[in-house]
N, C-alpha and C positions, 0 to 999 in steps of 0.2 A: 316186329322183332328183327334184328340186325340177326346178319350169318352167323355171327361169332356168338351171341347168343345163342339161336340155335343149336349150333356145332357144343355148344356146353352144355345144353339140357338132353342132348340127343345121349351124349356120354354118361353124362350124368345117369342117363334113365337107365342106359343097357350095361354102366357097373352095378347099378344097386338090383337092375331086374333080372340081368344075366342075359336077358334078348328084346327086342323092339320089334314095333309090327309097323309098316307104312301106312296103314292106315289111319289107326289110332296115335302116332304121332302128328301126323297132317292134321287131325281135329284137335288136339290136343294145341299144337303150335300155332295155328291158323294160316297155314299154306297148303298147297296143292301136292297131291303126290307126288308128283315129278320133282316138283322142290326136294321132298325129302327124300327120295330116291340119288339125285343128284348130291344133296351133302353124306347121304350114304357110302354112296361111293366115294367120297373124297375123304373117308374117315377111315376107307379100308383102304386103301391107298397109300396113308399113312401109318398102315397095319396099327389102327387103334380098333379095330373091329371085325368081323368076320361076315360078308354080308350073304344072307340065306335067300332061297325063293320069297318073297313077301316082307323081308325086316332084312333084320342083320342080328348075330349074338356075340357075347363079350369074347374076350378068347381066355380069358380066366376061368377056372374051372370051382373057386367061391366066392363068396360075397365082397369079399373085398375089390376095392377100384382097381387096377392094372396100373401101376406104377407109371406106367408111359400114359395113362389116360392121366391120373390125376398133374402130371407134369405140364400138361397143356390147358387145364381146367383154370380158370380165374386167373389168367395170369396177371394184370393188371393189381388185382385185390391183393394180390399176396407180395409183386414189389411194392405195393404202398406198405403193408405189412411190416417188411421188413425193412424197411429203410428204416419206421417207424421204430421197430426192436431196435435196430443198429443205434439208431440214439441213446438209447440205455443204457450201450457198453462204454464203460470207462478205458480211460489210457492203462493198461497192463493190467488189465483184467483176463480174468481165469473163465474160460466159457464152454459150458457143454452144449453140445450140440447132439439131436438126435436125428434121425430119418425123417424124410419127408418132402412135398415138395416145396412147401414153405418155409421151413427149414434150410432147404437146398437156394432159396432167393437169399434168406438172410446169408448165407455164405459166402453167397456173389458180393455182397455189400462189405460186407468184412474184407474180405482178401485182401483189400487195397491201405487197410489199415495197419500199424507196425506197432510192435510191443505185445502183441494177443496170445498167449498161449488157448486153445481150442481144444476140447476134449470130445472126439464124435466116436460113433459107432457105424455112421452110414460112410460104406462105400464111396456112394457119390460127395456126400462132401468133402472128402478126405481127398478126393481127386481135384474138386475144385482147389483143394486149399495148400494142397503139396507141392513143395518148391517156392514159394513166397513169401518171399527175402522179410516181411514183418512177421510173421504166422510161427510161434511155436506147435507144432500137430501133433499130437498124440490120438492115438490108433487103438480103439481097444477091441480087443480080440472076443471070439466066439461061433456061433453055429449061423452061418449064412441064411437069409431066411430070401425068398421072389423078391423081397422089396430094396433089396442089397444091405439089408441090414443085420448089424453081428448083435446076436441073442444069447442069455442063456445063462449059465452059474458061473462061466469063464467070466462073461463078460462084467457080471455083477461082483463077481473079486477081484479084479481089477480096479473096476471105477470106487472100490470102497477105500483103495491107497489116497485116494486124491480130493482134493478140497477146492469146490468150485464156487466163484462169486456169484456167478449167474447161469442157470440151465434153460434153454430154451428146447422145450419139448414139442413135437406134432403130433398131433392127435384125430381120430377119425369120426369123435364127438363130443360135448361138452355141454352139458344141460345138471340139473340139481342134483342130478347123481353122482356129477365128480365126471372128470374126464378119461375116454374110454379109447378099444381099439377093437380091431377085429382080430389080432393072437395074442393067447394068455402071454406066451415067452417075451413077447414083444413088451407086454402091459408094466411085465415084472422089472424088465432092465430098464425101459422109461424110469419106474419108479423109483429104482437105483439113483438113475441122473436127480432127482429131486432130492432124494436122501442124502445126496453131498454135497448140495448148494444153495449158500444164503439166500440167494433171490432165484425162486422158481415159475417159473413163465411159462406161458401158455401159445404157441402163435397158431391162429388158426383161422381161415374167413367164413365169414357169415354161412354158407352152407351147414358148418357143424357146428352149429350153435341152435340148443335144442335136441338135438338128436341124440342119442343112447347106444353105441355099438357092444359087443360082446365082452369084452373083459377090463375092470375098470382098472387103470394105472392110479388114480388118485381120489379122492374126496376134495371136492373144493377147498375145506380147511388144510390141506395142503400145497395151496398155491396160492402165490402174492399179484400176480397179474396174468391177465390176458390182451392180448393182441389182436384185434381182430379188424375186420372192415365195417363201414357204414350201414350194410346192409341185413344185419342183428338186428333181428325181432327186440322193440324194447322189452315184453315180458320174457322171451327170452332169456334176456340178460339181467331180468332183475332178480333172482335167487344168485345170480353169480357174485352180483354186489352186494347181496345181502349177507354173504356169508365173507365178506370182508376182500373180495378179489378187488384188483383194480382195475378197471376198465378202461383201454385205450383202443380207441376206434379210430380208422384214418379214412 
């Protein structure tokens, strides 16, 4: 297993555990303590982690990933991602965008394009995307949530003025239940973005696919594709197709 491997399962394991132990990583990964002690410390460093006598624990205080952990997770997986979305979008097309860090790639890829009115709610896109001379931005307003994203009744009365061609949502899972998150408020104005646009999109990689988090933004029969990487379990993804999703994997 390569470092950057590592350095992703390591994260991986102390968002969804909330803490790691050096030992049981080191068996777990197949290296020596000192390895994992060494990338430990190179993750706290980068204050993506907090390292204790024996492990390290999340610096999040629930279950959800740490915005700055999942920004460095899969990076690779999610610009193929989104370049792949970016293809989707038409010349003067109407596009929501919601929170996330895949979300936050597809925006990088946009920016550079002209004609795009952009509808987000995340912070951070809005920052990517502000001042750029192709980019109509609209901002919509609400209750700031850790992930820098605006939540809430504000935000959902707003996004219902407007008519979107294409919403591209991020999501924290995606399996036969429909796609989910880890905050109800968040789940709701996602669902918003879906409720005002022809084509409703999914981008997500292979990690959430399968998986089930706490509150569901949609049922599959409300979305027309997903976005994801190579590394989607095929059963996985077969209730996703079956319920008429479309399937692009890069």
């Amino acid at each position: 297993m390569q470092r950057t491997e590592r350095l992703d399962a390591i994260l991986e394991q102390v968002g969804s555990a909330g803490r790691v132990d050096v030992a049981a990583l080191a068996e777990r990964l197949g290296v020596s303590g000192a390895t994992v002690r060494r990338d430990l410390q190179a993750l706290s460093r980068s204050q993506l982690l907090v390292r204790t006598h024996g492990g390290a624990v999340s610096q999040a205080a629930e279950d959800e990933v740490p915005a700055q952990v999942k920004a460095v997770l899969r990076q690779p997986e999610k610009r193929r991602i989104a370049r792949a979305a970016a293809a989707l979008v038409g010349e003067g097309a109407v596009v929501g965008l919601t929170g996330g860090s895949t979300t936050l790639e597809l925006a990088r890829v946009l920016r550079e394009r002209r004609g795009l009115t952009v509808v987000t709610n995340s912070i951070d896109v809005a920052s990517e995307l502000a001042g750029r001379p192709g980019i109509r931005l609209v901002m919509i307003g609400g209750i700031v949530r850790r992930s820098r994203e605006l939540v809430g009744p504000a935000a959902e009365t707003m996004l219902a003025n407007y008519h979107l061609d294409l919403a591209f949502i991020g999501v924290d899972g995606l399996s036969a239940e429909g796609c989910t998150t880890y905050d109800e408020m968040e789940a709701t104005t996602d669902a918003a973005f879906l409720a005002q646009a022809r084509r409703r999109l999914v981008v997500a990689d292979s990690s959430k696919i399968g998986r089930v988090t706490f509150a569901r933004i949609s049922p599959l029969s409300g979305l027309t594709d997903l976005v994801t990487d190579r590394g989607a379990a095929p059963e996985a993804l077969e209730p996703v197709r079956q319920a008429g999703v479309a399937v692009i994997a890069v």
